[in-house]
Biopython code that builds the backbone (N, CA, C, O; Angstrom):
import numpy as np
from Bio.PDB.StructureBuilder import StructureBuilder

atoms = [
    (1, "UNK", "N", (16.543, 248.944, 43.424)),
    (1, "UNK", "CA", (16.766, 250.374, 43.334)),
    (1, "UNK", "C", (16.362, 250.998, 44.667)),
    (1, "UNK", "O", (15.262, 250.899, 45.211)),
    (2, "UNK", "N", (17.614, 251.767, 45.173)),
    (2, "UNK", "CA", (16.791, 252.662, 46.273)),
    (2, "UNK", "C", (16.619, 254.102, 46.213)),
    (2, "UNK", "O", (16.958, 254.625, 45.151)),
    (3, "UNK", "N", (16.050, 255.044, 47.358)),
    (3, "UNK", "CA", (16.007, 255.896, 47.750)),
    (3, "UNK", "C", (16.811, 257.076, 46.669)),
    (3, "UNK", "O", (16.302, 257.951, 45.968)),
    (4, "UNK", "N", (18.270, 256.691, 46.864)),
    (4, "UNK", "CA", (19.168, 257.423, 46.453)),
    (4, "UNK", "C", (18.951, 257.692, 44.525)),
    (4, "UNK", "O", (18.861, 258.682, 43.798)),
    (5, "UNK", "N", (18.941, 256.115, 44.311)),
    (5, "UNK", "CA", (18.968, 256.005, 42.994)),
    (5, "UNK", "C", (17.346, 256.640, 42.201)),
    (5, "UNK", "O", (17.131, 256.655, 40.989)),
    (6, "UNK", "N", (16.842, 256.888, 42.773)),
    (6, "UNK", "CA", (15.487, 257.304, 41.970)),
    (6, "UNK", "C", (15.460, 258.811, 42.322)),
    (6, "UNK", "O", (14.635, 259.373, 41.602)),
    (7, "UNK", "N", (16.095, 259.691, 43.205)),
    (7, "UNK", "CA", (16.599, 261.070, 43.487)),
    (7, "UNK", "C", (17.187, 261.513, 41.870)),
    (7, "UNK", "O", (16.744, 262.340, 41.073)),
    (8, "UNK", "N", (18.693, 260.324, 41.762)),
    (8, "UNK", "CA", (19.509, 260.579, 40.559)),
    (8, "UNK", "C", (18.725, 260.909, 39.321)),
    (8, "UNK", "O", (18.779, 261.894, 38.585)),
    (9, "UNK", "N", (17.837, 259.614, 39.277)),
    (9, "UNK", "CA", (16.920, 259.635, 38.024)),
    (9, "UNK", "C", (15.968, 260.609, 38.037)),
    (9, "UNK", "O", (15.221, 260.721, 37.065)),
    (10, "UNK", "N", (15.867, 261.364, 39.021)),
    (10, "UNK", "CA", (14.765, 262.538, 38.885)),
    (10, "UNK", "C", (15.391, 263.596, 38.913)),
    (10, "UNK", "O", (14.770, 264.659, 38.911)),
    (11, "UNK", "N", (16.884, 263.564, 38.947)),
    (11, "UNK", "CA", (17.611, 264.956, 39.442)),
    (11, "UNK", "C", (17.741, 264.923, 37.873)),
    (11, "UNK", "O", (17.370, 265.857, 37.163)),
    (12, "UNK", "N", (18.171, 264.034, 37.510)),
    (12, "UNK", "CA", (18.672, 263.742, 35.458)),
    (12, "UNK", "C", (17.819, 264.020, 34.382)),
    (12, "UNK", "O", (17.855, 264.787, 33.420)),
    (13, "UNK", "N", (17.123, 263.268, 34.773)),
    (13, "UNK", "CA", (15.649, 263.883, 33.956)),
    (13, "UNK", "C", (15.525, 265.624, 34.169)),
    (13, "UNK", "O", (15.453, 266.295, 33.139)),
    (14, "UNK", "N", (15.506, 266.183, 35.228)),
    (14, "UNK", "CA", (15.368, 267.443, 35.150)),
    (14, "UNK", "C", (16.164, 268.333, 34.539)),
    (14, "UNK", "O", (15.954, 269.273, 33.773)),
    (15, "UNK", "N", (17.577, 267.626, 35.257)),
    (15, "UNK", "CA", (18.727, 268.245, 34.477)),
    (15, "UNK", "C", (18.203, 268.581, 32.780)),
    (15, "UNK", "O", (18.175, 269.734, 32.350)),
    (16, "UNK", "N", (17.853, 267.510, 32.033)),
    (16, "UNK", "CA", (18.083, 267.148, 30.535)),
    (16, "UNK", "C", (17.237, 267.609, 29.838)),
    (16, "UNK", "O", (17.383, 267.945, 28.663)),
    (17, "UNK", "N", (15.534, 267.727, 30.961)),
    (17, "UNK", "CA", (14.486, 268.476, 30.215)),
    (17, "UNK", "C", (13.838, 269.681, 31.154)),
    (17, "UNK", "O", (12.680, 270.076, 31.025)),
    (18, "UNK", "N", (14.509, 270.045, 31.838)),
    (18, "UNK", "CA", (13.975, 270.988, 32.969)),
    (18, "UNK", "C", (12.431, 270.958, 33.342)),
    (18, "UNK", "O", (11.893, 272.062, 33.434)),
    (19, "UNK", "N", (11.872, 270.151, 33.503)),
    (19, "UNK", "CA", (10.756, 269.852, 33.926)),
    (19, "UNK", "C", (10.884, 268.775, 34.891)),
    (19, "UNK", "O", (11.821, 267.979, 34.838)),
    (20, "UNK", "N", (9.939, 268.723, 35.804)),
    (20, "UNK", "CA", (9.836, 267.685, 36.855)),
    (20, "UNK", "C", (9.374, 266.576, 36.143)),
    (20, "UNK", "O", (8.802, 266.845, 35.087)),
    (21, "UNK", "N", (9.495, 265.168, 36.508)),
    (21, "UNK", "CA", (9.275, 263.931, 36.020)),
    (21, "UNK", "C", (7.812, 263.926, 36.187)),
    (21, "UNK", "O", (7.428, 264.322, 37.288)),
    (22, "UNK", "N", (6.865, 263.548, 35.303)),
    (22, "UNK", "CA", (5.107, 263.435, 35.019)),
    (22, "UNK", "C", (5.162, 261.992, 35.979)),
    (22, "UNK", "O", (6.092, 261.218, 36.206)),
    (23, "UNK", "N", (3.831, 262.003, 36.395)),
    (23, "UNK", "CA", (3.643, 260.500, 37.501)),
    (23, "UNK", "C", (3.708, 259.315, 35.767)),
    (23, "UNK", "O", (4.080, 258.168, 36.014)),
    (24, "UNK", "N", (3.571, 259.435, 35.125)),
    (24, "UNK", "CA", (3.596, 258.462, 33.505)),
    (24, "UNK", "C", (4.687, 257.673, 33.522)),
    (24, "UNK", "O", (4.918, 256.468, 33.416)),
    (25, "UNK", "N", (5.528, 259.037, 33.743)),
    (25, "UNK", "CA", (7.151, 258.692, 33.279)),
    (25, "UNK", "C", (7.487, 257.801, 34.445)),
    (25, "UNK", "O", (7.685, 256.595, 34.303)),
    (26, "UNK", "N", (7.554, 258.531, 35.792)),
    (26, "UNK", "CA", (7.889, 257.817, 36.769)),
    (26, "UNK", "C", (7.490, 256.866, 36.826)),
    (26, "UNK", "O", (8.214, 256.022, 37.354)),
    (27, "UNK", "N", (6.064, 256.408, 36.305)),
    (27, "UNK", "CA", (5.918, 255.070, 36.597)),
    (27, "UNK", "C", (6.396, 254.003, 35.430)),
    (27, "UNK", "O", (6.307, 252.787, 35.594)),
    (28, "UNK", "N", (6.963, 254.671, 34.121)),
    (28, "UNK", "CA", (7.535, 253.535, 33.618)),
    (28, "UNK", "C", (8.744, 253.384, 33.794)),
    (28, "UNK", "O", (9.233, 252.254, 33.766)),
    (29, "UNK", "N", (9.458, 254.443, 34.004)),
    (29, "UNK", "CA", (10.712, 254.370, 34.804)),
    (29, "UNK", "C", (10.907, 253.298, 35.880)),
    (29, "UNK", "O", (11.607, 252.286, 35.881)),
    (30, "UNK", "N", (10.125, 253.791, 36.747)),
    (30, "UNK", "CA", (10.613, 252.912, 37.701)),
    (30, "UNK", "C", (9.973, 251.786, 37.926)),
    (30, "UNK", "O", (10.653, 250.853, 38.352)),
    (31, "UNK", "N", (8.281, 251.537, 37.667)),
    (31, "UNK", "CA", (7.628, 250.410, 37.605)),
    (31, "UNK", "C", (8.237, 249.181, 38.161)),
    (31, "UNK", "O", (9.155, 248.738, 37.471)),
    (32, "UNK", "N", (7.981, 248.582, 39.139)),
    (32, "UNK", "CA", (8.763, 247.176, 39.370)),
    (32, "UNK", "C", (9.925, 246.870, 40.140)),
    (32, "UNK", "O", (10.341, 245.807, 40.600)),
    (33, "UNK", "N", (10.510, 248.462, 40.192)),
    (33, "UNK", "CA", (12.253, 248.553, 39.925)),
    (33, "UNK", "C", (12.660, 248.899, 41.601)),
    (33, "UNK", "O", (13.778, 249.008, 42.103)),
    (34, "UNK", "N", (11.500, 249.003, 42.146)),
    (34, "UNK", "CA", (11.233, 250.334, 43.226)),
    (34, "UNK", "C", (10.517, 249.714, 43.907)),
    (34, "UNK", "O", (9.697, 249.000, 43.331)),
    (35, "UNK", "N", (10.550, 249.746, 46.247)),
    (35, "UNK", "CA", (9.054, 249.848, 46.672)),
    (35, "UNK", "C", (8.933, 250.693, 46.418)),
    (35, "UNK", "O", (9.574, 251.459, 45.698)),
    (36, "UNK", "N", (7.526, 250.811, 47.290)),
    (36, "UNK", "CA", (6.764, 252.434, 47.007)),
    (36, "UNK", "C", (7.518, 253.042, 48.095)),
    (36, "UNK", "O", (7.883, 254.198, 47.885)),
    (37, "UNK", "N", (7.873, 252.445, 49.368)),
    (37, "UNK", "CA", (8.687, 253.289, 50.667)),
    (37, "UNK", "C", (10.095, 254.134, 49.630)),
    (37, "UNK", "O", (10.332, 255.339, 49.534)),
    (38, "UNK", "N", (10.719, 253.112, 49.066)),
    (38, "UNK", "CA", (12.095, 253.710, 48.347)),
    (38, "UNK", "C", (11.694, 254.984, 47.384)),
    (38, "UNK", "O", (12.171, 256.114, 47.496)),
    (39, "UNK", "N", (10.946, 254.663, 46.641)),
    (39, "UNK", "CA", (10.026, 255.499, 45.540)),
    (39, "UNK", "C", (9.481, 257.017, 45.863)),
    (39, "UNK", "O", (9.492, 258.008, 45.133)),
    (40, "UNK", "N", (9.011, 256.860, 47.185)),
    (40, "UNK", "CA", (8.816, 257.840, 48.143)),
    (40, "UNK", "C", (9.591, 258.765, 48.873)),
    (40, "UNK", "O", (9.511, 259.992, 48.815)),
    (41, "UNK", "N", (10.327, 258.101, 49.547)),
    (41, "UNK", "CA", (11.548, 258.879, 49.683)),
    (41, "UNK", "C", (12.460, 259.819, 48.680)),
    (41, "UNK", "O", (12.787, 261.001, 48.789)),
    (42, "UNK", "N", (12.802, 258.652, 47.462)),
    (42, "UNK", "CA", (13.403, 259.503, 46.462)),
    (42, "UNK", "C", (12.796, 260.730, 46.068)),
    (42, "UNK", "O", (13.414, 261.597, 45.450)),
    (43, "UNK", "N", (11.431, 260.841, 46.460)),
    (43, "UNK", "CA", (10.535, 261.662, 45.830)),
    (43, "UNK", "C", (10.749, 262.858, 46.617)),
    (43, "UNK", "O", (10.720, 264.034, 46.255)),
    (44, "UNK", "N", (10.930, 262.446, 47.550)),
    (44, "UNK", "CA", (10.857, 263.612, 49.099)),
    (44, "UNK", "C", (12.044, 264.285, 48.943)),
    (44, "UNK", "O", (12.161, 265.500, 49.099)),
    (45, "UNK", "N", (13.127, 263.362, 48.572)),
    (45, "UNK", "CA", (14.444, 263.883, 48.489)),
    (45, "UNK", "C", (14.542, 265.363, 47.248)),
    (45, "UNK", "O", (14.689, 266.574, 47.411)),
    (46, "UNK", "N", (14.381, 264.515, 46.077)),
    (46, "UNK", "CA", (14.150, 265.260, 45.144)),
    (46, "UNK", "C", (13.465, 266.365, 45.458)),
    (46, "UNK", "O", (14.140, 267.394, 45.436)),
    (47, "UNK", "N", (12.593, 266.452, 45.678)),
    (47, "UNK", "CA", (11.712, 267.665, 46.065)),
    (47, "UNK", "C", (12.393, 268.947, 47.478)),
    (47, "UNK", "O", (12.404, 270.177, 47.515)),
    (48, "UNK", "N", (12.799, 268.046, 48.300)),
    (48, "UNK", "CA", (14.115, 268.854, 49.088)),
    (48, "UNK", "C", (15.043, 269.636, 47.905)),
    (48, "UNK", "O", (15.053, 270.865, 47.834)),
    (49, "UNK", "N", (15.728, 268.878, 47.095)),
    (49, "UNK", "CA", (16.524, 269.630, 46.643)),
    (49, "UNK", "C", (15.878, 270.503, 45.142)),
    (49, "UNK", "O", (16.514, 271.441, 44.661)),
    (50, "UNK", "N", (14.757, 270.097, 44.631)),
    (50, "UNK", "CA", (14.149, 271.625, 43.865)),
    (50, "UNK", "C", (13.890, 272.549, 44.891)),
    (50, "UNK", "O", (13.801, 273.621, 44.292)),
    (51, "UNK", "N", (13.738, 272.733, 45.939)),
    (51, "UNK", "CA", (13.283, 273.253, 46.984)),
    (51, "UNK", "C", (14.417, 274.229, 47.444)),
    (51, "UNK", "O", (14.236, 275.419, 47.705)),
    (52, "UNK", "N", (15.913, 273.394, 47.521)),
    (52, "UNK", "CA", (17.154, 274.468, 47.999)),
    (52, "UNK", "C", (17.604, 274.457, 46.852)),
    (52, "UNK", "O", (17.779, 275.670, 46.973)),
    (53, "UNK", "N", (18.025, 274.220, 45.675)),
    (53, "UNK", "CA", (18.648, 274.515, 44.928)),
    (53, "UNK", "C", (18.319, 275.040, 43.566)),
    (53, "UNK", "O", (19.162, 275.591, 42.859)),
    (54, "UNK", "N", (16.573, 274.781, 43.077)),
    (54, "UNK", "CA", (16.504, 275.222, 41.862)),
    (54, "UNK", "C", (14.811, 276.781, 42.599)),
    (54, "UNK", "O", (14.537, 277.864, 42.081)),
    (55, "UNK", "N", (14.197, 276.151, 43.786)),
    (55, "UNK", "CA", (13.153, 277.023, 43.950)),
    (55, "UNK", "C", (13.503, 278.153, 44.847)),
    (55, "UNK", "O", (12.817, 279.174, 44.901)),
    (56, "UNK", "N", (14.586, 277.960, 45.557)),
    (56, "UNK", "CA", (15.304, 278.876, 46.276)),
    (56, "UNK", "C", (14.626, 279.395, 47.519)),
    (56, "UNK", "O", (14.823, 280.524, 47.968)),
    (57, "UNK", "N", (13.716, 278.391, 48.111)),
    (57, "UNK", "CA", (12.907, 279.240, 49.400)),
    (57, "UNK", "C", (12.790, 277.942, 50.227)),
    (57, "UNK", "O", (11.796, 277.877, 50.950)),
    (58, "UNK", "N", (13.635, 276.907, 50.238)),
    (58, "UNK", "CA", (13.386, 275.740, 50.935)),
    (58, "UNK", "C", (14.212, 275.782, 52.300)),
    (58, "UNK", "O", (14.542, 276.819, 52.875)),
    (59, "UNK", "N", (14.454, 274.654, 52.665)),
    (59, "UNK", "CA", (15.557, 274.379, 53.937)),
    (59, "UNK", "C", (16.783, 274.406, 53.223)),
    (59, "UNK", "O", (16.824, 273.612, 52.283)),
    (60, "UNK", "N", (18.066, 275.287, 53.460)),
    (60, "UNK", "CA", (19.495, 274.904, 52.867)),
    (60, "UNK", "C", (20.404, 274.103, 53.821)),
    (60, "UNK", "O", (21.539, 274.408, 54.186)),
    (61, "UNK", "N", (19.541, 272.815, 54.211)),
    (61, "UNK", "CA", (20.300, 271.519, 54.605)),
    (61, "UNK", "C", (21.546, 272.235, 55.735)),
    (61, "UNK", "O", (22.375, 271.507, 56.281)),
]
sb = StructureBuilder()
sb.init_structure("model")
sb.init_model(0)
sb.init_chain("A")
sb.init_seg("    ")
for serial, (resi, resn, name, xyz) in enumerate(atoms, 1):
    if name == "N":
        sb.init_residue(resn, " ", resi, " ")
    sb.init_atom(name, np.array(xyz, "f"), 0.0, 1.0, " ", f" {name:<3s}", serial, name[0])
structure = sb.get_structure()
């Protein structure tokens, strides 16, 4: 799993429960599935885009 794919899974999850993913979830989610570099990133990513698209005061890319 990379970068990209753990963005999806955190963009989905939000989508479905509008809450950000708990470190719990994420870690059974992804546990194993993931480095921590990929894991990280996705995280960064994700957080970019609550940032331009749902918090509205971020960088608009």
């Amino acid at each position: 799993m990379d970068k990209n794919q753990v963005f999806e899974e955190m963009k989905k999850y939000y989508k479905q429960t509008k809450k950000e993913m708990d470190p719990h979830i994420f870690h059974e989610q992804f546990s194993g599935a993931v480095t921590s570099q990929e894991a990280t990133l996705g995280i960064l990513m994700f957080d970019q885009y609550l940032n331009s698209e749902v918090r509205k005061h971020g960088a608009t890319g």
